[in-house]
C-alpha positions in Angstrom: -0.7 14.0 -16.5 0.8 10.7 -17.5 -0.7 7.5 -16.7 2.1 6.7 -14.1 1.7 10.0 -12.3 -2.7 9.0 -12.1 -1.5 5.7 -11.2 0.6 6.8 -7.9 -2.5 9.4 -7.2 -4.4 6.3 -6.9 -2.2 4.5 -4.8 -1.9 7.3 -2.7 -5.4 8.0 -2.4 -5.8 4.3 -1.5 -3.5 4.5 1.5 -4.8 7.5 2.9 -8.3 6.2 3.2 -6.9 2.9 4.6 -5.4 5.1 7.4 -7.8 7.3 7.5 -10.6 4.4 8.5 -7.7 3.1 11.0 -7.3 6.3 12.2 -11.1 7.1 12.9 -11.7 3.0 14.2 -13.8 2.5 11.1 -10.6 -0.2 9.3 -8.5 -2.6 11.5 -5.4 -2.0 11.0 -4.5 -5.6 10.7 -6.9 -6.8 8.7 -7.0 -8.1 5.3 -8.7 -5.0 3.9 -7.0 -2.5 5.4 -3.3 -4.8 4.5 -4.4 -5.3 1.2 -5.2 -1.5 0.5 -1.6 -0.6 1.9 -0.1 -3.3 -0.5 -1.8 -2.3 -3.5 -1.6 1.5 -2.9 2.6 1.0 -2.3 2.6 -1.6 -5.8 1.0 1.4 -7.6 3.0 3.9 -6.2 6.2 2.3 -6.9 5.6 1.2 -10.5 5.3 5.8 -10.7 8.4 5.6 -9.2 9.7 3.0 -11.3 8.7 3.4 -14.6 7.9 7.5 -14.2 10.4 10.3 -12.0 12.6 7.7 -9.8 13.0 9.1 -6.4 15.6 6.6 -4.1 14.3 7.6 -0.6 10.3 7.3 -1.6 10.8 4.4 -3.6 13.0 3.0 -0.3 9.8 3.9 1.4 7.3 2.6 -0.5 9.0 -0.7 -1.4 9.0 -1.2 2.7 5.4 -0.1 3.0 4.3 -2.8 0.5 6.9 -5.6 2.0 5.3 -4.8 5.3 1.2 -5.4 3.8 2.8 -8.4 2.4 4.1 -10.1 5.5 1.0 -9.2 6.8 -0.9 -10.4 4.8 0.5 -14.1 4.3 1.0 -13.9 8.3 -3.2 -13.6 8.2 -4.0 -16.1 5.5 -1.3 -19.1 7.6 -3.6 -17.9 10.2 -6.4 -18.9 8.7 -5.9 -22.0 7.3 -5.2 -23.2 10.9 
């Protein structure tokens, strides 16, 4: 296994237990833990993609999922400093 293919294992494995404690009430889903797990787990994933076997429609996906943690996170830390 190359180090890009371990590296989008991880990311995946971080997403799923970020859903997984959303799912089960244990994350909030908007929080900074549970945005910041989605955001790195999609940055890993998509430096697999993009430096190991490209895939268009995942790395599509994945470059949304982390553009969406993003927002959400910047949208939580203006937030905060108010």
């Amino acid at each position: 296994m190359s180090w890009t293919d371990a590296g989008g294992l991880f990311g995946v494995l971080i997403i799923l237990i970020a859903y997984a404690g959303a799912a089960l009430g244990r994350l909030d889903p908007q929080g900074g833990w549970s945005l910041a797990a989605n955001f790195l787990g999609a940055c890993l994933i998509l430096i697999s993609l993009l430096l190991g076997a490209f895939n268009l429609a995942s790395t599509a996906m994945e470059g949304a999922w982390a553009l969406v943690a993003l927002v959400g996170l910047i949208r939580l830390a203006l937030k905060r400093r108010s």
